[in-house]
MARVEX-355757 format. One record per residue (C-alpha): z, x, y; residue number from 1. Coordinates in steps of 0.5 Angstrom, whole numbers. Example, Ala and Ser with C-alpha at 12.3 -4.5 7.8 and 13.67 -1.06 7.14 Angstrom:
// MARVEX-355757
c3/c1/c2/resi
16/25/-9/1;
14/27/-2/2;
END
This chain:
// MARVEX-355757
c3/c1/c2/resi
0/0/0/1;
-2/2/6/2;
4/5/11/3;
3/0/17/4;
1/-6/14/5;
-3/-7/22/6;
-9/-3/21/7;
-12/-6/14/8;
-18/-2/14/9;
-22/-6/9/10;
-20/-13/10/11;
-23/-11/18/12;
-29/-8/15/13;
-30/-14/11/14;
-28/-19/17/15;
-33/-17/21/16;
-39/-16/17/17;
-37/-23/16/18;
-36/-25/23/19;
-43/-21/24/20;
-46/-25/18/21;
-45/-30/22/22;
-47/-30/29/23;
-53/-27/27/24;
-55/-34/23/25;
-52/-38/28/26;
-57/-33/34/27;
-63/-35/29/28;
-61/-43/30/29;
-63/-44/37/30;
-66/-37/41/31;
-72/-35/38/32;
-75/-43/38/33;
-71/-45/45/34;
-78/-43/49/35;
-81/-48/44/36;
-77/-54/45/37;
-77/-53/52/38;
-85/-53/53/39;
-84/-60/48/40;
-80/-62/53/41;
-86/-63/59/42;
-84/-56/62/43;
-89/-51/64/44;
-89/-44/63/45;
-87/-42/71/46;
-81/-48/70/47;
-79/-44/63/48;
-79/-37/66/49;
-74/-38/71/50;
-70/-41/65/51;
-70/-36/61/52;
-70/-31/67/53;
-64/-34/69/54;
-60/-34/63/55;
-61/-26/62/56;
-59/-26/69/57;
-53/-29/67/58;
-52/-25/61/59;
-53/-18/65/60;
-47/-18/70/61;
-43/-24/67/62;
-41/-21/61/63;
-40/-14/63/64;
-34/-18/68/65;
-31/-23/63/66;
-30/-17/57/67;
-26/-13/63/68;
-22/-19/65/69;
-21/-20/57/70;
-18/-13/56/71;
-14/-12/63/72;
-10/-18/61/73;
-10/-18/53/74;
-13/-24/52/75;
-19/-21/47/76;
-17/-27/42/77;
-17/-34/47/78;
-24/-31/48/79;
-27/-30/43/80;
-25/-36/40/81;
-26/-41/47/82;
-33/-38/47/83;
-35/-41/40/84;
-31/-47/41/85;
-35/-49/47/86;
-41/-46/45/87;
-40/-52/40/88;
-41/-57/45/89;
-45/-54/51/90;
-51/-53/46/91;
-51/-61/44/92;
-52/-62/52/93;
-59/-60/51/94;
-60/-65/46/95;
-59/-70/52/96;
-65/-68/56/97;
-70/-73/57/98;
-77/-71/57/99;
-80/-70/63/100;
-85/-77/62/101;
-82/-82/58/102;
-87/-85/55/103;
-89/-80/52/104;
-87/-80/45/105;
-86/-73/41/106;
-86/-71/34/107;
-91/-72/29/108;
-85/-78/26/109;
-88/-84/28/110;
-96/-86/25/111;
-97/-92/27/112;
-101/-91/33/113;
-108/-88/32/114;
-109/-85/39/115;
-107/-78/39/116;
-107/-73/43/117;
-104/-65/44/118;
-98/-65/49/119;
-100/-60/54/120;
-94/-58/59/121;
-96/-60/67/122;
-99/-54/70/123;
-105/-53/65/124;
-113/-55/68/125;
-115/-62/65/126;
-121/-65/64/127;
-121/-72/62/128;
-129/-75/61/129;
-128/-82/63/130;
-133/-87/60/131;
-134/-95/61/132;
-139/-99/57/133;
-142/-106/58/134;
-141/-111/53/135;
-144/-117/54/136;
-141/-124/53/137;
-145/-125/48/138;
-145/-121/44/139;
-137/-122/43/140;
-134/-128/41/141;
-131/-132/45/142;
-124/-130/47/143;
-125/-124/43/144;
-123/-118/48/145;
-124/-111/47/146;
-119/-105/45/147;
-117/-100/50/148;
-121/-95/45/149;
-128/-99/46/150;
-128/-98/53/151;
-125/-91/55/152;
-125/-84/52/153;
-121/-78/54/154;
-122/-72/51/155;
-117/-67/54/156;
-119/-59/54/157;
-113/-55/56/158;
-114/-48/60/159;
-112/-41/57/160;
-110/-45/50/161;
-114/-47/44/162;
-112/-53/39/163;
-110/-52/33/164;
-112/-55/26/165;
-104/-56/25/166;
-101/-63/26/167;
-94/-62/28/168;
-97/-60/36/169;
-100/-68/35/170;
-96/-72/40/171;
-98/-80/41/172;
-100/-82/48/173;
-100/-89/51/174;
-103/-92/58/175;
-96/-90/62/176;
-96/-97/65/177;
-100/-100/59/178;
-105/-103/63/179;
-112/-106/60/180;
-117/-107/66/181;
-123/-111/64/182;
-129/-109/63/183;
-134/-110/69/184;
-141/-112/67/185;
-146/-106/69/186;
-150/-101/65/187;
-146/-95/62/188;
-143/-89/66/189;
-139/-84/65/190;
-134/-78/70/191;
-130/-73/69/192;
-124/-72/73/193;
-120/-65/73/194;
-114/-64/74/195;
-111/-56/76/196;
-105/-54/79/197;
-105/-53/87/198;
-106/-45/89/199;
-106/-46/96/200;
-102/-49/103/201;
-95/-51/104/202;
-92/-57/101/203;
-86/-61/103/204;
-84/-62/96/205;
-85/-57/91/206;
-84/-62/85/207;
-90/-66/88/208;
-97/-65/88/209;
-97/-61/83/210;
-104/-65/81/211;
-110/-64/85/212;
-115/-70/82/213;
-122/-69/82/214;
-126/-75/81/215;
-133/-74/81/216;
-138/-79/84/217;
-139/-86/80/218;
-146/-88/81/219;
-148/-93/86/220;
-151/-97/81/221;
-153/-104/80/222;
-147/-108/78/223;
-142/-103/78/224;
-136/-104/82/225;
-134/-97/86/226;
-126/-94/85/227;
-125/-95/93/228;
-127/-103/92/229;
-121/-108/92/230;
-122/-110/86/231;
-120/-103/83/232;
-115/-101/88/233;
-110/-104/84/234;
-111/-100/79/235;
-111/-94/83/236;
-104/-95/86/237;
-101/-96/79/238;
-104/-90/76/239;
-101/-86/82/240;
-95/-88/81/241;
-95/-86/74/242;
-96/-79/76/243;
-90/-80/81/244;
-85/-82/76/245;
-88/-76/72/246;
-87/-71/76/247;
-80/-74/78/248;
-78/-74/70/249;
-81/-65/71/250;
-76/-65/77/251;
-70/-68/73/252;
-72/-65/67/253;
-72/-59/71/254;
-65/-60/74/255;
-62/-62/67/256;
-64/-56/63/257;
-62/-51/68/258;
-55/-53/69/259;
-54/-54/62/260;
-57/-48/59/261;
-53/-44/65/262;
-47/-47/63/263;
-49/-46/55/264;
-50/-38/57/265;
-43/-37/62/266;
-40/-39/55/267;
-43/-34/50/268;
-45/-28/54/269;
-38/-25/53/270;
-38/-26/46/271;
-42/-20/43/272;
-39/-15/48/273;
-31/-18/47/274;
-33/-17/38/275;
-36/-10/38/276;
-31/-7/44/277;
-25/-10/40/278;
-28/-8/34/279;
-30/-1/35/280;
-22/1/39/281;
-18/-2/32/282;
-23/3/28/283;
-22/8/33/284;
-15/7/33/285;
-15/11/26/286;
-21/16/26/287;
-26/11/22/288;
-31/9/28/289;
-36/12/23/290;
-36/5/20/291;
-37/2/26/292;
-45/4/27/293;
-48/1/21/294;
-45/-6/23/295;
-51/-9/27/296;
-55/-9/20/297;
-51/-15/18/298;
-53/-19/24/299;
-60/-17/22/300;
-59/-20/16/301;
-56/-26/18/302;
-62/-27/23/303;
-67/-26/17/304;
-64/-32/13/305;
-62/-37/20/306;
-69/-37/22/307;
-72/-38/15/308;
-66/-44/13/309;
-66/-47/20/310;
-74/-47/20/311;
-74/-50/13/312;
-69/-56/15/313;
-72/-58/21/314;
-79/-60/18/315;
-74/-65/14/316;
-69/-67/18/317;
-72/-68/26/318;
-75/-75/23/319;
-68/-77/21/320;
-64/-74/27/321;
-68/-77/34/322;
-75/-80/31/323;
-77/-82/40/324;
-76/-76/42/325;
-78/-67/42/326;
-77/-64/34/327;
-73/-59/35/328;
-66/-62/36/329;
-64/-60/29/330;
-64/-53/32/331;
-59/-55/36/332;
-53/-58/30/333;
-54/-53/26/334;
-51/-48/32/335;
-47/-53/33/336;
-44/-53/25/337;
-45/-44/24/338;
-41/-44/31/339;
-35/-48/27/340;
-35/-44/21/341;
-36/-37/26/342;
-30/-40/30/343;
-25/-40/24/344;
-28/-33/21/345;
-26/-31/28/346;
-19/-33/27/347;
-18/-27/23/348;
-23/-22/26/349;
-19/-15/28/350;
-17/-15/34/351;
-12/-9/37/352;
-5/-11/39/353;
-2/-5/43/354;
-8/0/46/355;
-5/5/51/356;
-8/4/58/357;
-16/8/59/358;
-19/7/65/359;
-23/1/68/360;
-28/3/71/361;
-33/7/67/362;
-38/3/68/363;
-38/5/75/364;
-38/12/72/365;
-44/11/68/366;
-49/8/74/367;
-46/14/78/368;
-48/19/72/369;
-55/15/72/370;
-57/16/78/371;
-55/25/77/372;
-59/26/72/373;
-67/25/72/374;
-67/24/65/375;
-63/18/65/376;
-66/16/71/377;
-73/16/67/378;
-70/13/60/379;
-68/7/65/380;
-74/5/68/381;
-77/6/60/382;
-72/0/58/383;
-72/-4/65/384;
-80/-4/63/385;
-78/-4/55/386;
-74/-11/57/387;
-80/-14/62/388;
-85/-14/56/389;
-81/-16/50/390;
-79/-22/54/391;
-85/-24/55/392;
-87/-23/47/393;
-80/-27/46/394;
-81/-33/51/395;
-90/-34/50/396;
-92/-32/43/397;
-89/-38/39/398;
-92/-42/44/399;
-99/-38/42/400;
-98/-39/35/401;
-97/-47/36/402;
-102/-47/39/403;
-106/-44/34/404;
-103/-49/28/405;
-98/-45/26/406;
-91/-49/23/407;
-84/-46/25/408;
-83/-44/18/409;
-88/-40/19/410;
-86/-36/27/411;
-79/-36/22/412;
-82/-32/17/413;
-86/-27/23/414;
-79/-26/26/415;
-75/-24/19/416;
-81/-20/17/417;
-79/-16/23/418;
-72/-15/22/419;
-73/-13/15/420;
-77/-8/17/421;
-72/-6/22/422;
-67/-5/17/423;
-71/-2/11/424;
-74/4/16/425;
-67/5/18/426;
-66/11/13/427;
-71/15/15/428;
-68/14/22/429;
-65/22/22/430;
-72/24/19/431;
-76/21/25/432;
-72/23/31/433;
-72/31/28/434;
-79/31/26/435;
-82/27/32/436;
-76/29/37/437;
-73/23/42/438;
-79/24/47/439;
-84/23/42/440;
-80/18/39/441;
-80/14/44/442;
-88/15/46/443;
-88/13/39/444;
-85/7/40/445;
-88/5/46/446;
-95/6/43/447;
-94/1/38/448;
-90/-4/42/449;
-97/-4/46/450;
-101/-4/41/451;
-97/-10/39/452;
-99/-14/46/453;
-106/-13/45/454;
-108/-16/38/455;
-104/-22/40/456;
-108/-23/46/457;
-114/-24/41/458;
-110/-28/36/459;
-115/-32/32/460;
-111/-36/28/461;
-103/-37/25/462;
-104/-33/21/463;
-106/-27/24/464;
-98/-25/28/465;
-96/-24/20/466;
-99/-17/19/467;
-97/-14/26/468;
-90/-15/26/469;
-88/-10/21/470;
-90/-5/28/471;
-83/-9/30/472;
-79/-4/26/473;
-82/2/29/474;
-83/-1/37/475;
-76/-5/37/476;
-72/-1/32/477;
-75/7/32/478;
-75/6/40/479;
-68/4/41/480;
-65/9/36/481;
-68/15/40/482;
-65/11/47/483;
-59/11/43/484;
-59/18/41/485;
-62/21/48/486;
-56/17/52/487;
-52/20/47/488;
-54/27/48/489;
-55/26/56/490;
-47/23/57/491;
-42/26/59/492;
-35/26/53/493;
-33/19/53/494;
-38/16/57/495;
-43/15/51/496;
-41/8/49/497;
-40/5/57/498;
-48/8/58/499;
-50/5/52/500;
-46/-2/55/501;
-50/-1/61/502;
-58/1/59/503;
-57/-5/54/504;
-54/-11/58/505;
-56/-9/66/506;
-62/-4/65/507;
-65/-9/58/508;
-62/-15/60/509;
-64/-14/68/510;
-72/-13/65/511;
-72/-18/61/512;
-71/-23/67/513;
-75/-20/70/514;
-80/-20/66/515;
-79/-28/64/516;
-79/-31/72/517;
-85/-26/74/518;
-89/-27/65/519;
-89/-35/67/520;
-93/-36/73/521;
-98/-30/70/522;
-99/-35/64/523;
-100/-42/68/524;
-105/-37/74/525;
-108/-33/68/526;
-107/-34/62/527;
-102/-31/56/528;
-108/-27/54/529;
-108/-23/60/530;
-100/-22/61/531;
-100/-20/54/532;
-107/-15/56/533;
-103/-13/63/534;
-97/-11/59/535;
-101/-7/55/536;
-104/-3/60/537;
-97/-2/64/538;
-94/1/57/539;
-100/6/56/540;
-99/8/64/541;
-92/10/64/542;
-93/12/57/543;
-98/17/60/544;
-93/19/67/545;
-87/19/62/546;
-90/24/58/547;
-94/29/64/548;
-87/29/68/549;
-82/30/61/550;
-84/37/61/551;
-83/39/69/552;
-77/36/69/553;
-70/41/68/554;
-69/42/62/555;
-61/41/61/556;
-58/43/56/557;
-50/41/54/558;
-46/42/49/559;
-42/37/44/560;
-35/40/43/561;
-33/34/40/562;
-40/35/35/563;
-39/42/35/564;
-30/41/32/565;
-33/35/26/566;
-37/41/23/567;
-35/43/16/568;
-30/50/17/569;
-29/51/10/570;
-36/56/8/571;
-31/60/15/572;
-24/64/12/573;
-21/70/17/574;
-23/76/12/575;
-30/75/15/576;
-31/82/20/577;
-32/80/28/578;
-33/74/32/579;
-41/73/30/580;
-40/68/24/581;
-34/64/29/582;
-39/58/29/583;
-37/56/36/584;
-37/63/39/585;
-45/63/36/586;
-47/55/39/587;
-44/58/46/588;
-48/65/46/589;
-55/61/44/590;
-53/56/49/591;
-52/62/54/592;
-58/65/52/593;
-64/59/53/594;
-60/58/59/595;
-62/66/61/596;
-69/64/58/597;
END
């Protein structure tokens, strides 16, 4: 038995593997499908940007400050548990947001109606070809009136998006006001009227006029009544307030997703850094942080199995669950039931008890050492772009996988397909930063992630995203396994960990919004091909600057006397002559030559 019952080393590890289990499930519910849901809500890519945007902001500078509060006044424990509890209930909020166009109906759950079409976000350029026909009175029954199919033909043609074959992005579609003009007596015409965003000139309202209508000139001909007539100024004036009560379901849609999904962040943010910071100081308290590196495997697998077992249930339970509104709310319960079971495994999560007082402000020395050294302020800029392009493939791909007829079983796959191969190639991660170095690690890296962007701007189908994303081990894992090993050797002793805190949750995280807010409006003016082509073009620009500059920078050079006191002295004994086989009076003679040199 062991001599302080406090420090059960085994029950921690086991706990916490566990505790990491399961927030990697619980991460795989909602995050990579919260863009999906959003866009199946009505909103545009701008709108989601700035979502996504403002949740990585919070997550950047709010998580920092709440886990130095937690720690300042003991409270690790009240944390971590209220952070799980209230993320049981914040995350049903979204459950409630209404689409922005209620009559529009979502899911592929009710097939009843036979007229369909494929919901496109507002924002997006659409062509409707309009086509009125003459149907003489006798060649109808008498009383008999025509369906809304025999007089008008919409045909919607998105910009910058291609529909695909699948049937889940299929979404039932009936006249808002459920209108039914009668059909005038005249030959057959037909008009397209275009629907695109407004570019130019200064609005009153944002949220309105976000349409500019079209409409191409009805032929003056014999027996056809004109729009501007007063027979026809009814219909007009309805179809205009349809687009009014549309646009005021985006602005409160809008509203509602933000503060809920604000309110959901400030309650989750902490969590991560709170667990990793309590769990590396129980470690450290009895010299087995070693331990503690090879943790983050175990979140990856839970990750793996979540996007794999929630994207199986949601294909069967969406229809049971909500059968009126946007599938995805299934995502949302079953975060809401893996949060329950990760608060009760928190109960027993270690967390130290007595710790003696350090100081509390190593995150500002960490930014003070940034700002000294040229390479860490290089290695900044690298993550902050890092941060900006990722945040692109995490917020747009699945949209261009859906629109290409993909299911979310298979966007699970692509996405545990990735994580496997981050963790299979982790044994080779010694053998790649010797052979390669961190420099080249990190071109590496950063090629790939580029290579990445440019084969899913010429995706051709669903299929087409599977064999690119085994890269990901090599442009998410390799590359930040060199981050880590150069902010490591660039640190001064005890600041490692506070850097890395500081290049993952400010530099990464600063990036991501960044990318988010500024990656929406490129692919509502443009399209995701072309975000993803610049992106491209951006990585192999600084690749190329990182590379020329890395070799005129100082080369500096430090030593590690906490690597150099964990070498093995046994092969060492006092019988052997003069100092030349004392290990730490060779590491200093070598240090000082290549600095001479």
């Amino acid at each position: 038995m062991s001599a302080n019952p406090q420090w059960d080393i085994s029950r921690a590890l086991g706990v916490a593997r566990l505790f990491h289990l399961v927030c990697g499930v619980q991460d795989a519910c909602v995050t990579p499908f919260l863009t999906l849901y959003l866009r199946q809500l009505g909103l545009t890519a701008p709108w989601v940007g700035i979502l996504l945007g403002s949740k990585h902001l919070i997550a950047a500078f709010w998580a920092p400050f709440c886990a130095f509060l937690a720690k300042r006044h003991q409270k690790r424990r009240v944390l971590l548990m209220g952070s799980l509890l209230g993320s049981v209930g914040a995350s049903l909020l979204m459950v409630l947001v209404p689409p922005s166009d209620k009559d529009l109906v979502y899911g592929a759950c009710n097939e009843s109606r036979s007229v369909t079409t494929t919901a496109l976000p507002l924002g997006v350029t659409l062509t409707v070809n309009v086509t009125s026909s003459q149907e003489s009175a006798s060649n109808r029954p008498a009383g008999t009136h025509s369906l809304p199919a025999e007089r008008n033909t919409g045909v919607v043609e998105p910009s910058g998006f291609r529909n695909g074959p699948g049937d889940s992005d299929q979404e039932t579609f009936r006249d808002p006001q459920g209108y039914v003009g009668d059909s005038t007596e005249g030959p057959r015409t037909s008009s397209q009227v275009l629907l695109h965003p407004m570019t130019s000139g200064v609005k009153d309202n944002p949220w309105e006029g976000d349409f500019e209508v079209v409409n191409t000139a009805f032929p003056l001909l014999p027996g056809v009544t004109v729009l501007g007539s007063p027979a026809n100024f009814s219909v007009a004036r309805r179809k205009a307030q349809a687009l009014d009560l549309s646009l005021e379901g985006l602005q409160w849609t809008f509203i509602l997703s933000l503060g809920f999904l604000v309110f959901w962040e400030l309650l989750t943010a902490p969590l991560e850094q709170v667990a990793d910071d309590s769990l590396y100081e129980y470690l450290d308290f009895v010299d087995a942080t070693d331990r503690y590196r090879s943790l983050w495997i175990w979140r990856l697998l839970g990750m793996s199995a979540g996007v794999c077992g929630i994207t199986a249930l949601v294909g069967q339970l969406d229809c049971f669950l909500m059968t009126n509104g946007p599938r995805g709310v299934a995502h949302f319960y079953g975060y809401s039931l893996v949060s329950t079971l990760a608060l009760l495994v928190s109960i027993a999560f270690p967390i130290p008890i007595c710790r003696q007082r350090e100081p509390s402000y190593k995150a500002i020395k960490a930014l003070s050492l940034v700002g000294g050294d040229p390479h860490l302020v290089f290695l900044a800029f690298t993550v902050l772009l890092i941060g900006a392009v990722t945040s692109t493939v995490q917020n747009f791909l699945f949209w261009h996988m859906k629109d290409h007829g993909s299911s979310e079983l298979v966007m699970g796959f692509s996405v545990a397909l990735s994580l496997l191969g981050e963790i299979l190639l982790h044994p080779f991660k010694t053998i790649l930063l010797r052979k390669l170095s961190r420099v080249g690690t990190v071109g590496l890296g950063l090629g790939c992630l580029a290579a990445q962007l440019l084969y899913y701007s010429f995706l051709w189908s669903w299929w087409a995203v599977l064999p690119v994303q085994i890269m990901t081990a090599i442009s998410n894992g390799a590359l930040w396994w060199a981050v880590e090993a150069s902010i490591e050797d660039l640190a001064s002793p005890g600041l490692e960990r506070p850097l890395s805190a500081v290049y993952r949750g400010h530099f990464y995280r600063g990036g991501s919004s960044l990318g988010s807010f500024v990656g929406g409006f490129v692919v509502m003016r443009f399209s995701l091909a072309v975000l993803y082509q610049a992106c491209c073009v951006a990585l192999l620009l600084w690749l190329a600057l990182l590379l020329s500059i890395q070799s005129k920078l100082p080369q500096e050079r430090k030593i590690n006397y906490s690597k150099l006191l964990a070498v093995e002295t046994s092969d060492t004994s006092d019988s052997e002559q003069g100092t030349e086989r004392d290990w730490l009076v060779k590491a200093m003679r070598e240090e000082h030559s290549d600095w001479k040199g």
